[in-house]
N, C-alpha and C positions, 0 to 999 in steps of 0.2 A: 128230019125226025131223030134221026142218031144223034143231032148236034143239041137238041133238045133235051133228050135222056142224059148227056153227059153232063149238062149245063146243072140238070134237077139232081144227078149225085152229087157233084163237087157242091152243091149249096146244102145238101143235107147230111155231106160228109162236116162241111165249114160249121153247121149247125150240132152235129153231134160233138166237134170238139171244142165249141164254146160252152155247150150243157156241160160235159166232163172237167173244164178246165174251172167252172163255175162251182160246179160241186166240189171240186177239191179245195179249193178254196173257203178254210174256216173264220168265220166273222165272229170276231170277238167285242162284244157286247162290254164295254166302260161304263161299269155300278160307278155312280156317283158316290162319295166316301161324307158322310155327313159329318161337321164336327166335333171332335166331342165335348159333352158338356163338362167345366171345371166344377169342384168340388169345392165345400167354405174352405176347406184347410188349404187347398192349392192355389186358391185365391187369395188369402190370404196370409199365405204363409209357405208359398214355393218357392221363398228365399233362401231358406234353408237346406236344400239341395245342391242349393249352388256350392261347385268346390270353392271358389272366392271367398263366401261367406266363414265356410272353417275355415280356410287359410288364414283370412283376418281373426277371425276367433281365436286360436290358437295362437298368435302370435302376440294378441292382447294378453291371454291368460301367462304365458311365458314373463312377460312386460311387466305384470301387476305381481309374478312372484319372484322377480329379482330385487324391482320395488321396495317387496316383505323383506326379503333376504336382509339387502342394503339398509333396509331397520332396526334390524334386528340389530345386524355386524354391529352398528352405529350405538342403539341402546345399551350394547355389553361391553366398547369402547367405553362410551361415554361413563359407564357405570366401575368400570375399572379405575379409570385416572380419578373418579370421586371418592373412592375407596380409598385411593394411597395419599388426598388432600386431605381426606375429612376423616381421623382418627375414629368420631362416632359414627359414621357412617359403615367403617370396616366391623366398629363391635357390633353392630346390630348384624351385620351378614352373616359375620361368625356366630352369634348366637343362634340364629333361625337355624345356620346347617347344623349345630351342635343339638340343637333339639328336636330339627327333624331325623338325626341318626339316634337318638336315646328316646325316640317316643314309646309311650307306653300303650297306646290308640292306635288303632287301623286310619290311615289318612291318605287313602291311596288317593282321592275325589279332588280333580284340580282343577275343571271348569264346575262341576255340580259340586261345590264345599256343603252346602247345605246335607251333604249326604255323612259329610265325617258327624261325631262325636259334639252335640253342641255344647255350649258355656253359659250359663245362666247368674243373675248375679240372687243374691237374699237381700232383700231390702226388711227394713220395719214400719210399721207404721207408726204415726205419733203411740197410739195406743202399746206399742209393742209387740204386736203381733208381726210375723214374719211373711215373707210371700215370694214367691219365685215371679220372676221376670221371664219375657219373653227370651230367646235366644238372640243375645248382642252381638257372639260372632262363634268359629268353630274352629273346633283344635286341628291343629298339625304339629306338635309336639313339647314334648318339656324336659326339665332337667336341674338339676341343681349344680350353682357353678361355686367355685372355690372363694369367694368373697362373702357367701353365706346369702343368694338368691336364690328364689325360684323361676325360674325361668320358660316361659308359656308363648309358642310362639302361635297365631293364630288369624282368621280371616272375620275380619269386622262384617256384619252383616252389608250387604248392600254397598260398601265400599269395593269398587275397582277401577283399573288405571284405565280411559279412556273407554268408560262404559261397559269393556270388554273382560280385562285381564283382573282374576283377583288378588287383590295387593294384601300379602301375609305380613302384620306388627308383631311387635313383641311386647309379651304383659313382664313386667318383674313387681314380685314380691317376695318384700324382706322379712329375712329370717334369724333378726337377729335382735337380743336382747337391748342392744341399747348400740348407739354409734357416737366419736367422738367428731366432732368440726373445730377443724382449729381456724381460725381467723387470723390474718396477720394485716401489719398496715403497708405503704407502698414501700417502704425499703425494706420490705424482706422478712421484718423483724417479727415474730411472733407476739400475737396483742393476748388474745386468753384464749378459752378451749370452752367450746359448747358440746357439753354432754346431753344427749337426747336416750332419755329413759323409759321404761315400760312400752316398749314397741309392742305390738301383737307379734306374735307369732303365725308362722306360712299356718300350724297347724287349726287355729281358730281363725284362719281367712278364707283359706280353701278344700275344699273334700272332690278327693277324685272319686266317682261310684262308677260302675261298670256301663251305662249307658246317658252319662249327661255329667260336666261339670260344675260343681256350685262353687259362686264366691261371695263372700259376706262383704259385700259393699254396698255402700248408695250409689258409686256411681265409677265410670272409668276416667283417666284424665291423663294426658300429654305432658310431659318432662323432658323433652328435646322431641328425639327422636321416636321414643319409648314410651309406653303405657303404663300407669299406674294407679295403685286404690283411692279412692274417697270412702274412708269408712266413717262409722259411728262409735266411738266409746260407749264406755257403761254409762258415762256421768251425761249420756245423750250428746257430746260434742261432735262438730263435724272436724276429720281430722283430713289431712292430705298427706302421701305418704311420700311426695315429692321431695321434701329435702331428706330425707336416706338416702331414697332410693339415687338421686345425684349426687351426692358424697360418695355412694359404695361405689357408683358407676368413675367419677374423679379417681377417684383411687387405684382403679383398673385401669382405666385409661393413662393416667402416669408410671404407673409400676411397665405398662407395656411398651410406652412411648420411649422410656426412658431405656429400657433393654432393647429397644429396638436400633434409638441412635446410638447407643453404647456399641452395638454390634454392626451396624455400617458402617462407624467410626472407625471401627477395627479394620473391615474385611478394605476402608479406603486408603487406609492409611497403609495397609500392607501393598496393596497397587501402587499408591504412589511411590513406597519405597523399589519396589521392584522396574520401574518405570525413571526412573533417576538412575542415570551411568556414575553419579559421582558419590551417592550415598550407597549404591550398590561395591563399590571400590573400595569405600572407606570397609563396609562391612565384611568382605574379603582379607581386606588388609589386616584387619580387627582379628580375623579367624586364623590367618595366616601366623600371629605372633604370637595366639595364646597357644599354640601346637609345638610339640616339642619335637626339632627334630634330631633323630638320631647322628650323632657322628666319626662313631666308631671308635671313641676314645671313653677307656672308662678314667672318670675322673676322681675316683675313690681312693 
């Protein structure tokens, strides 16, 4: 009997410490995690987050503005050594800067030109009657230079370099009564002289007014590098103002050329002498004799 009662505690002791050791024991319950649903932009466009993708970005945009750079360096080279070939290539640069520091006009607009000062020409009609033109192109500045032009430098409508950049010419008109041309034959020798008389004047071809400039021509026209009138006389002819205005330009261009090797001529010739041990000698030698030196005897 007592071995019975012992038997029935030790099983309901064994039974109370498997309830306790069950109870303490907390079950934790694994929520399944559904996925989540992508969105159009994540789907289509979670490339973008990737640091990869900037890294390659950025190292493209770097690429594409050395590219520029290396363009650019290259256009202002290239645009250099053309300048010190091409005699009219340097006078047109210098006029553009000479008239864009003497402008008279606000021309601050250097991709939107269309916002400076426009240029309109005065045409006639058979009948006589006058009529303003649309705008051909828009100022950036003028001047009058010492050979007796006027000087207008400016952005042709709808002209620019590589569809992008606007490319600023230069208008010249002449100001001057009459100009001579001398012709000569191939040895040098002067043949006769063509005097060209009754030119218009700058002041019956162009008017500057405070919001638009007028020019009295039919039309514009090319003489090298340079722009110039097609007007109308009274007697109704059509005239071209090209051969002036390339004589007055000849004439600048030689007066400059000509002082330019005059003074290279100089400044080479003084190096080579300085650059020579034996024409340097003689001219020491030369300074050394015309010096008088003292020798302590008067010879009076």
């Amino acid at each position: 009997m007592m071995v019975s009662v012992k038997k029935s505690v030790i099983f309901l002791t064994i039974i109370l410490l498997l309830v306790s050791f069950v109870s303490s024991v907390t079950t934790v319950q694994v929520q399944e995690q559904k996925p989540e649903e992508k969105g159009w932009f994540s789907k289509y466009f979670g490339f973008l987050k990737s640091p990869l993708f900037w890294g390659v970005l950025i190292l493209i945009i770097i690429i594409f503005l050395l590219i520029l750079g290396l363009i650019f360096l290259i256009g202002k080279l290239l645009k250099y050594f053309k300048e010190r070939s091409d005699i009219y290539v340097r006078l047109k640069s210098d006029r553009i800067k000479l008239s864009k520091i003497q402008k008279r006009y606000s021309s601050t607009h250097y991709w939107k030109v269309h916002k400076n000062t426009p240029i309109r020409l005065v045409k006639k009609t058979p009948d006589g009657k006058a009529f303003f033109t649309e705008p051909l192109g828009f100022y950036r500045g003028d001047y009058t230079t010492q050979e007796g032009n006027i000087i207008i430098s400016l952005n042709l409508k709808s002209k620019k370099k590589y569809f992008l950049f606007p490319i600023t010419d230069v208008l010249i008109i002449p100001d001057r009564k009459e100009i001579n041309i001398e012709q000569s034959r191939k040895e040098g020798k002067k043949e006769n002289k063509v005097v060209v008389e009754n030119l218009p004047r700058a002041k019956d071809l162009i008017q500057f007014n405070p919001n638009e400039i007028l020019i009295f021509a039919e039309s514009l026209s090319y003489v090298g590098k340079f722009l110039t009138l097609v007007i109308r006389t009274k007697d109704d002819k059509i005239m071209d103002l090209s051969l002036p205005i390339f004589q007055s330009l000849k004439e600048v261009v030689m007066n400059d050329y000509l002082y330019e090797q005059t003074n290279e001529f100089v400044v080479l010739s003084k190096q080579a002498m300085n650059l020579n041990p034996n024409i340097r000698s003689i001219i020491k030698t030369g300074d050394s004799q015309n010096v008088d030196i003292p020798t302590g005897e008067d010879k009076r």
